[in-house]
C-alpha positions in Angstrom: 71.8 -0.7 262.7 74.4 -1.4 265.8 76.2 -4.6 267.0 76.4 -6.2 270.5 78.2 -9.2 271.9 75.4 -9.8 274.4 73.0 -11.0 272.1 70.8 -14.4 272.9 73.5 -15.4 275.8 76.0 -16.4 273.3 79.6 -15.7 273.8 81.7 -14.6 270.7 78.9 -13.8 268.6 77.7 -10.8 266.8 74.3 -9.6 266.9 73.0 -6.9 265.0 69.9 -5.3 265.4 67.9 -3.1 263.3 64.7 -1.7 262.7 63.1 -1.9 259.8 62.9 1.7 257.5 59.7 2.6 255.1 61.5 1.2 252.2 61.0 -2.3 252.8 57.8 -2.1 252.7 56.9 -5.2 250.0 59.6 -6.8 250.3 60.6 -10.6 251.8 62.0 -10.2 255.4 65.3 -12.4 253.4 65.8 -9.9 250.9 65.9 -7.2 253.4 68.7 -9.0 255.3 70.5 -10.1 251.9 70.7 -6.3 251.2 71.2 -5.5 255.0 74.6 -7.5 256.1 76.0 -8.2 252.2 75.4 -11.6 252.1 73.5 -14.3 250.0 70.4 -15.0 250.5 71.1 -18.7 251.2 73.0 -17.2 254.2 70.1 -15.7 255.6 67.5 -18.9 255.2 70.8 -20.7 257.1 70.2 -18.0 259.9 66.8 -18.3 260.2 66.7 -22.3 259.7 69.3 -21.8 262.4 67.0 -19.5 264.8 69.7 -17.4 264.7 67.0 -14.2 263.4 64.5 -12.8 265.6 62.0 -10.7 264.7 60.0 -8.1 267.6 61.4 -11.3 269.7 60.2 -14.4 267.2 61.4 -16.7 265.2 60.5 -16.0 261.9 59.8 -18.1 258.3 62.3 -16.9 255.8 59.1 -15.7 253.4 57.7 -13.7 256.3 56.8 -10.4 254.7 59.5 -7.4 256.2 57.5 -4.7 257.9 58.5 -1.0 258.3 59.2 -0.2 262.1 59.9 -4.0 263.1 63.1 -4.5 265.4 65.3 -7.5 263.9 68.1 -9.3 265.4 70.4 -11.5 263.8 72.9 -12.9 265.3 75.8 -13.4 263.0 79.2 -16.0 263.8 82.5 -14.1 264.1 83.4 -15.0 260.9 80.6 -13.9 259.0 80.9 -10.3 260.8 83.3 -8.9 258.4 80.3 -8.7 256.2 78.3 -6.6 257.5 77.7 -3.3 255.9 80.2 -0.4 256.5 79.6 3.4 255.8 80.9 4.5 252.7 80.2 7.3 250.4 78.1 6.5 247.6 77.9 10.0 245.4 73.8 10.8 244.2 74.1 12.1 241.1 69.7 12.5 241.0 67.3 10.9 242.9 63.3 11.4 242.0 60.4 9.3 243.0 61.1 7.0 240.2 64.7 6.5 240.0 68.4 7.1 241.8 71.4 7.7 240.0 74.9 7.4 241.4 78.4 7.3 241.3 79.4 4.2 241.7 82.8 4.3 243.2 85.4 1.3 243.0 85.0 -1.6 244.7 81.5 -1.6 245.2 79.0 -3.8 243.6 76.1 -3.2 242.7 74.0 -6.1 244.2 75.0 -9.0 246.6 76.4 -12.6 244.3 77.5 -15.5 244.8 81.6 -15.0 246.2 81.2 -11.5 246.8 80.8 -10.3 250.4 81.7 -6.4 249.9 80.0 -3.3 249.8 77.0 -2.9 247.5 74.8 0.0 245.5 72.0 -1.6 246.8 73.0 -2.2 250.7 74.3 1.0 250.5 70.8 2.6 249.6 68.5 0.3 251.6 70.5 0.7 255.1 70.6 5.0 254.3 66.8 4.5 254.0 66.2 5.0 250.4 63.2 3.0 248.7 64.0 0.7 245.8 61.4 -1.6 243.9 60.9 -5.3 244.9 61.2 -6.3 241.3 64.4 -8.3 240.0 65.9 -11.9 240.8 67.6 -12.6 243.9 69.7 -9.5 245.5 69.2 -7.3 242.2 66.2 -5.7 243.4 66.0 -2.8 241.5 69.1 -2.9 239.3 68.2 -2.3 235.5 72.2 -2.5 234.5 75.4 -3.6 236.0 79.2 -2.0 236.5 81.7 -4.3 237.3 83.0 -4.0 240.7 86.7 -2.4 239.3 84.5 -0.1 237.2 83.5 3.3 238.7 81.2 5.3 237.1 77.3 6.3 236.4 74.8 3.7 237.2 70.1 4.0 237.9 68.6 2.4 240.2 64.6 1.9 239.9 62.8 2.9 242.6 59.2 2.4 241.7 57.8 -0.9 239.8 56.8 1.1 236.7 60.2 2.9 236.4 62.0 -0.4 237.1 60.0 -2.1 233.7 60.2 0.7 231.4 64.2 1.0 232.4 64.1 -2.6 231.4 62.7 -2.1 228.4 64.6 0.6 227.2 67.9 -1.0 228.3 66.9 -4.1 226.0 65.9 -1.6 222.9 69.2 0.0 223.2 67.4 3.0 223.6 70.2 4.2 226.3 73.0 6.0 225.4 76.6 4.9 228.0 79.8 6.1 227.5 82.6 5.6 229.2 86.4 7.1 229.4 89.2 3.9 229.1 93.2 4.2 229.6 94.5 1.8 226.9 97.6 -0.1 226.1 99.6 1.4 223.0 97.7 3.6 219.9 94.6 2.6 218.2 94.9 2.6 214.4 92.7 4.1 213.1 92.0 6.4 215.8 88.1 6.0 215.6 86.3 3.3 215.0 84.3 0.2 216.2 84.7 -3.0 216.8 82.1 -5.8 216.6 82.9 -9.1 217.8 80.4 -11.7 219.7 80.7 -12.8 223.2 80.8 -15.7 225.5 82.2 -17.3 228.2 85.8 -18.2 228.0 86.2 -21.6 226.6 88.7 -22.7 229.3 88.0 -20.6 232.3 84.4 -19.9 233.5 85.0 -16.3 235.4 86.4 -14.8 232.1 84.3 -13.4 229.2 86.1 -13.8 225.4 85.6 -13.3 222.1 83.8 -16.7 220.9 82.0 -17.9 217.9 78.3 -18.2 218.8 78.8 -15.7 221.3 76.1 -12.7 221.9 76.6 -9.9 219.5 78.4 -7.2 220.8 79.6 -3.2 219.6 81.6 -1.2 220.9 82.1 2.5 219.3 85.5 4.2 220.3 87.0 7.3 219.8 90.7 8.4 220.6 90.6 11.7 222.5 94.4 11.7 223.6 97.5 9.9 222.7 99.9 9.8 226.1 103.2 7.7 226.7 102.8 4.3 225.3 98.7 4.5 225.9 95.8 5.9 224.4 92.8 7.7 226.6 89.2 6.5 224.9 86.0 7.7 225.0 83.5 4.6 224.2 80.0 4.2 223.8 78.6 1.0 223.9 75.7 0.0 221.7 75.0 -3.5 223.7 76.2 -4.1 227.0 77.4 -7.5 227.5 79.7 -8.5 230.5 82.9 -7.4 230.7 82.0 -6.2 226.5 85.0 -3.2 226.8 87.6 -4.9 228.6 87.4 -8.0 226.2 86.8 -5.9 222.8 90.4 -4.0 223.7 91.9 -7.4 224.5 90.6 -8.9 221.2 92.1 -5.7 219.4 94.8 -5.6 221.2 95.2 -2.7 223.6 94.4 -3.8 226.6 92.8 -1.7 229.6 95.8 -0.1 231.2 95.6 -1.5 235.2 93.5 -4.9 234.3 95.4 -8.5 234.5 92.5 -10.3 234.1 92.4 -9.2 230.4 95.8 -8.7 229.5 96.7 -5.4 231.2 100.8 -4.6 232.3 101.0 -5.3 235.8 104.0 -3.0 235.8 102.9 -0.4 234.3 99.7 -0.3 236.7 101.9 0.0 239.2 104.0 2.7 238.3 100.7 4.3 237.9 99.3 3.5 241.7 96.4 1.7 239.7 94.9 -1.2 241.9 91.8 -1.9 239.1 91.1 -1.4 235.4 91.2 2.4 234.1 87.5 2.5 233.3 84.3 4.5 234.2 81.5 5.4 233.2 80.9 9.2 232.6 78.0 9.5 231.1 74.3 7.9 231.5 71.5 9.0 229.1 68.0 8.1 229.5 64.1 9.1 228.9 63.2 9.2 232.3 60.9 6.3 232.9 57.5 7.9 234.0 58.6 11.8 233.0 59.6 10.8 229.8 61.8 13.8 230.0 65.5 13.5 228.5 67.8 13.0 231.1 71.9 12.7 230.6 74.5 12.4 234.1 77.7 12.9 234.2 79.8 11.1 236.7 83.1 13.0 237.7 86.5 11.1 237.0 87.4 9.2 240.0 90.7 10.0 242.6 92.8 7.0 241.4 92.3 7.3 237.8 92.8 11.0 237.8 96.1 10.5 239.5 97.4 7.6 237.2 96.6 10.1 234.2 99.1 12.5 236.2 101.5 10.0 236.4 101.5 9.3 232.9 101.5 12.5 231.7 104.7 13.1 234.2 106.5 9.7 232.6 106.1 11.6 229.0 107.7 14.6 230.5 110.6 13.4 232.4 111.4 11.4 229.1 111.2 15.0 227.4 114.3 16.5 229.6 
């Protein structure tokens, strides 16, 4: 992909143009450029309503099939620029025919949404010319499971349609084992446990998740593996996975995620830290690989920052020691 400022005669606009790799092949000429520039796909039907996409020199119908090897343009107002997708490293764990697993670091999602104009797993793949399968709604083509954009960690992507249903499928049985490490707020009593508590949407404010009557059911298993000044390092496995399920079950208990406001977390104590996002990731992914059927299990290494803010704490127990 590269940018110009010469494109269709138009001062102070961006065009990009790209050709087209073999992964799009069966995929919608929109969802390519959803993926493409990390935006919504109403944003690109506005660009091609506005002829502002050509493709090999037409204007084309936002349904128009993508093809591997055509050359798009799209030309893009400035404001809209800052979307477009940036290198960044995105860690493969394992990548088959079937599937791709990654690291997911911070600050990425993993497909394009409604609000959110950063980096994504998917983009990410699609522009380094991995294939991913057509199936999915919208911009989650391919995604069989979700990390929250402040959560780092393990996460599949489907590559083929056959691996993309039986992911599905086992996802929904619970027939996939994820565990996570979590920096929490204070000491769990008793140490090991599980908490099972349904969830819904806040009753007062739509972008939070709570602990509701009527909610879905949700469990979370957790296990204590160190006690460190004034917070308590988990390991959790989750036996459903509904949004923000960790992150609401430790608020509902009590012991917050160390470094995450939204639910509860000391601001000033994720700042001593350097933390800029909930201590949370996902370590380990296990799976029956879709078509294989062979047992699979990744581990995804601990991220910079929350390896840091553990040395931090551990530091503020030892200074308090002398």
């Amino acid at each position: 992909m590269s940018t110009s400022r010469n494109g269709f005669g138009v001062a102070m606009r961006e065009q990009v143009t790209m050709h087209l790799p073999d992964s799009v092949r069966g995929m919608r000429l929109d969802q390519v450029l959803a993926a493409k520039l990390q935006v919504s796909r109403s944003q690109v039907a506005k660009l091609i309503k506005q002829k502002d996409v050509r493709v090999n020199g037409k204007f084309p119908r936002k349904s128009v099939e993508a093809i591997p090897g055509d050359q798009v343009e799209v030309l893009l107002p400035d404001a809209s620029c800052k979307n477009l997708e940036t290198p960044f490293d995105l860690p493969i764990l394992f990548e088959d025919a079937d599937i791709v697993v990654v690291n997911k670091p911070v600050g990425v999602a993993a497909h394009t949404a409604p609000g959110w104009s950063g980096p994504t797993v998917v983009g990410a793949l699609l522009a380094a010319g991995h294939q991913i399968c057509t199936s999915g709604p919208e911009e989650r083509i391919g995604i069989v499971h979700r990390l929250d954009v402040g959560t780092s960690g393990a996460l599949v992507v489907a590559k083929t349609e056959p691996a993309y249903r039986q992911l599905q499928d086992d996802f929904r049985a619970r027939r996939v084992e994820k565990i996570y490490r979590a920096l929490v707020q204070g000491y769990l009593e008793p140490t090991q446990g599980t908490i099972s508590a349904p969830i819904g949407r806040h009753p007062s404010r739509d972008f939070k998740m709570a602990v509701v009557a009527g909610g879905k059911p949700a469990v979370t298993h957790y296990r204590t593996l160190a006690v460190l000044p004034g917070a308590s390092l988990l390991e959790i496995q989750l036996e459903t996975g509904r949004t923000h399920q960790i992150r609401v079950h430790m608020q509902a208990v009590k012991h917050c995620l160390v470094g995450d406001p939204i639910y509860g977390g000391n601001p000033l104590l994720a700042k001593k830290l350097g933390l800029g996002r909930q201590w949370l990731h996902a370590v380990s992914l296990g799976f029956t690989h879709p078509v294989t059927e062979e047992k699979m299990i990744f581990e995804a290494p601990l991220s910079p920052d929350l390896t840091e803010a553990l040395e931090r704490l551990r530091a503020l127990g030892s200074e308090g020691n002398n």
